[in-house]
N, C-alpha and C positions, 0 to 999 in steps of 0.2 A: 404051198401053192400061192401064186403071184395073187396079190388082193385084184377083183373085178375092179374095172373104172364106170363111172359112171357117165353118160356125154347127154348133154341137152343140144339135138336139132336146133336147123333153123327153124325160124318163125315161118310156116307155109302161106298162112292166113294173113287178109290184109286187116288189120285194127288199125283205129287212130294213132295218131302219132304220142299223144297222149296216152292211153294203154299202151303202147309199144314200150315208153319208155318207163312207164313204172313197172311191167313188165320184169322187163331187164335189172332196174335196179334191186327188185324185192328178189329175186334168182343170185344178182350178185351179194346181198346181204345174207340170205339166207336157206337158199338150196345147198345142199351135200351134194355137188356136182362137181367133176375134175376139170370138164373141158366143156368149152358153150361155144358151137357155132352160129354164127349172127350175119347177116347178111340177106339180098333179096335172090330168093331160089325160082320162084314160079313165074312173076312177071316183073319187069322192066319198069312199068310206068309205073309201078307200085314205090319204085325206090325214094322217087323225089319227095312223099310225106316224110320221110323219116330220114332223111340221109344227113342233116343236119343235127341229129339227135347221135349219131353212130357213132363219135369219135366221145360224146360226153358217156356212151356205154361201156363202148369198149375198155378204156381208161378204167370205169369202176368196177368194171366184172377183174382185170388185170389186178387191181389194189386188192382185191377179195381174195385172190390165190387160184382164180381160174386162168385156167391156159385159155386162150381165146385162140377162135378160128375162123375166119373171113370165106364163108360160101359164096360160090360163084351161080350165075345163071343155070337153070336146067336144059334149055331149046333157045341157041343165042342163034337169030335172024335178021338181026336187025344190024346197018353201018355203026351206029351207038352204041348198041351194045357190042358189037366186036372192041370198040374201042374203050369202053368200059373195062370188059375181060383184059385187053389190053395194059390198063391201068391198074387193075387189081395184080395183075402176073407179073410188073416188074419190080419187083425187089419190095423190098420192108422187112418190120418185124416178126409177122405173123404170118403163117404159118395159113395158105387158101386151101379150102378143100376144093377140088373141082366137082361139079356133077354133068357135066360132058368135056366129051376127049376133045373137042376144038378148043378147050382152055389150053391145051397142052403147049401147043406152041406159044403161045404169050408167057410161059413160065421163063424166067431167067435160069441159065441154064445150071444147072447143079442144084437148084432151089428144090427142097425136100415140101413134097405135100401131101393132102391126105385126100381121101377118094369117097366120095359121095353114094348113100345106095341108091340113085340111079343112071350110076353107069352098073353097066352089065357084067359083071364079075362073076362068070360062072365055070371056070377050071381054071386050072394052075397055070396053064400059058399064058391068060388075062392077067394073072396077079404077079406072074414072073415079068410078061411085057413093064407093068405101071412100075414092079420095083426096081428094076432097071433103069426107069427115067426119073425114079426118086423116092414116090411114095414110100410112108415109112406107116400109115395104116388104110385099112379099106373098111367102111362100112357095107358089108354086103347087104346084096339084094333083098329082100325081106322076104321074097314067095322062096325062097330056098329051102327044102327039107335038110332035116336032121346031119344024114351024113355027107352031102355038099357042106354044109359047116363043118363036120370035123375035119374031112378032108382037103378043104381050104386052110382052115385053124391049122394043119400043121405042114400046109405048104407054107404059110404063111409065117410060122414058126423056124424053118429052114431059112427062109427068104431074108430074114429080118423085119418081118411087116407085120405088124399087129391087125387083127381082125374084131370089126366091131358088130353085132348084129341091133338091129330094130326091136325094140322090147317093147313100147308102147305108143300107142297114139294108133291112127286112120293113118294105113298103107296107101302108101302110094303106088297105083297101079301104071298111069298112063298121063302123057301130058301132047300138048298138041298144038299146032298155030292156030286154033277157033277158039274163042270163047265162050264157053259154053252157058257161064253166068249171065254174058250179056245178050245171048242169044234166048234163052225164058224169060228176060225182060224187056224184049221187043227190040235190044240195040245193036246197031253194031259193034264191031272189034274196036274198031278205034274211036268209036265216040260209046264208050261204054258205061259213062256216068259213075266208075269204082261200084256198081252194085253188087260187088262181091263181100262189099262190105257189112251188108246186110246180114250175113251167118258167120259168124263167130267161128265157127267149127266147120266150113263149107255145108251147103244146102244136099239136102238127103232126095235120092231122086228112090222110087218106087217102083216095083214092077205094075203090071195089069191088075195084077191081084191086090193090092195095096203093100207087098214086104217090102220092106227097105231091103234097097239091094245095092246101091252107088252114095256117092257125096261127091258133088262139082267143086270145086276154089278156082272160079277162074277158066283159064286154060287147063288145068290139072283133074283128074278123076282119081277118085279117093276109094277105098273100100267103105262101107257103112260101119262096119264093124271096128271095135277098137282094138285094137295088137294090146296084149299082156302077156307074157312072157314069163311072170311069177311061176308058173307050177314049173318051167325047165329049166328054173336057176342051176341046180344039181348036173345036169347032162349038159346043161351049158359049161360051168367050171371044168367038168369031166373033157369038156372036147375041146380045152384052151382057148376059149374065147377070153380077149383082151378088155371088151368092152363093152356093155349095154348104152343103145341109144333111146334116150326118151323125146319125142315128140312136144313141141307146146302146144294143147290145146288150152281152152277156157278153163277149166277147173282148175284147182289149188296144184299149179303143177310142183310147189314147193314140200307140201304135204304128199306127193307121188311121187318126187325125187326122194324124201325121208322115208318111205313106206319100202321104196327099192333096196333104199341102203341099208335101211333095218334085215331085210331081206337075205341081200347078202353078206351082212354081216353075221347071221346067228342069231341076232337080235330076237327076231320076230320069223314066226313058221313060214313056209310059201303060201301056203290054203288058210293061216291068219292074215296074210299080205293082201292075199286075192280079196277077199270079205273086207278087207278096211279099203280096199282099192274098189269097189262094187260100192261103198259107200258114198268116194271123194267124187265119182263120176256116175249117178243112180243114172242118166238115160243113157250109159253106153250097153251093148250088145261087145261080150269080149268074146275074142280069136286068138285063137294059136295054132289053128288045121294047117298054115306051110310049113311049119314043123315039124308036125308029127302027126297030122290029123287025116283024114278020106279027103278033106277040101279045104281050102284057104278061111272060109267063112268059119269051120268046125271051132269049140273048144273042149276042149280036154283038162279038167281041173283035177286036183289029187285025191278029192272025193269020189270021183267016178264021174265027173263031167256034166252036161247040163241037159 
């Protein structure tokens, strides 16, 4: 059976430019990761703190033996940013995921790329269209049950497209032209002061009752709950998936990339995985219910759940 790969997302959150970049560098020294997508996915105006830091990353994650991958915008609205996507999609080394279909046409044509979980990949004619225009893998959707992955996995498998799924980190449910950060801190969209900056992990919205039930980044809504994926590693291999994506949050994502690979390597059990992963992240609430659970929030551990 082909070895799992492991893929580190991009960075959703905005950090300083200064964490961003050490960030990247301690991932490229020292995560067990095969492929790291880097790039700005959620907002635009986000990009100018760091854009100047990107090419001294990219370069070091490349010396490390990671494949490197250039995400593109999630909701591009703007004349700047077409022209951005623009400039991303013509030609180079590396290999752009897109995370919407209006990248498409700035791709040069015959240029092979990979496919973001939020575009909408939910049947074979979705992933027959994008391999036809090049893709060579798809991160699906993260709310997809069980046998929509398999049966993806081996269209996918037919196709020549590797299929990757969400294993950890806050899903991303929804993104929008409001921002919703700057909007709980009294500001407009365009004069938003970056108070997105303010939560690490995007800010945790609540229902009536006091549950956490949201996380805002921005324009982006998040689930509250963390995706781990540890107890489906087995029915994951079993349904041909190519690839686990990890999410960056704040925690030791280095020690969570080691815990996965341990994982699927034998290493280490999935229900010892989960327990040292309940450790590296104490205030997360973990999910795996679009897998296999009654609801998206649910989790299901090889104990007998929570």
């Amino acid at each position: 059976m082909t070895k799992i790969a492991i893929t580190l997302g991009p960075l959703l959150f905005h950090w300083s430019p200064e964490r961003w970049s050490d960030f990247y560098a301690r991932i490229a020294d020292e995560a067990p990761v095969d492929r790291v997508c880097i790039g700005e996915v959620v907002c635009s105006k986000r990009l100018p703190f760091y854009i100047d830091r990107l090419p001294l990353a990219v370069e070091r994650l490349r010396r490390a033996g990671k494949e490197v991958v250039l995400s593109s915008l999630a909701l591009v609205t703007l004349k700047r940013e077409r022209r951005s996507c623009a400039k991303l999609g013509a030609g180079g080394e590396f290999d752009v995921e897109i995370n919407d279909l209006s990248m498409l046409p700035h791709l040069d044509k015959g240029r092979a790329f990979t496919v973001g979980p939020l575009i909408n990949v939910y049947n074979g004619g979705t992933l027959d269209f994008l391999a036809r225009r090049g893709a060579r893998s798809v991160c699906l959707p993260p709310e997809l049950p069980l046998p929509a992955v398999e049966r993806l996995a081996r269209e996918g498998r037919r196709l020549g497209v590797a299929t990757e799924v969400w294993a950890f980190g806050r899903l991303p449910l929804a993104i929008s032209g409001r921002c919703y950060h700057a909007r709980v801190h009294g500001h407009a969209k365009d004069s938003c002061q970056f108070v997105c900056d303010r939560d690490e992990d995007g800010l945790l919205v609540e229902t009536l009752d006091g549950q956490n039930f949201l996380a805002i980044n921005g324009v982006q809504t998040l689930s509250s709950t963390y995706c781990s994926l540890l107890p489906d590693l087995a029915v994951l291999k079993k349904a041909g998936v190519s690839s686990l994506r990890l999410s960056p949050h704040s925690c030791d994502m280095v020690a969570v990339a080691r815990t996965f690979r341990r994982a699927l390597d034998g290493a280490m059990a999935p229900a010892e995985a989960q327990r040292a992963l309940d450790d590296l992240v104490p205030q997360a609430c973990f999910s795996n219910g679009f897998l296999n659970g009654p609801f998206g929030a649910a989790f299901t551990s090889l104990d007998g759940g929570r």
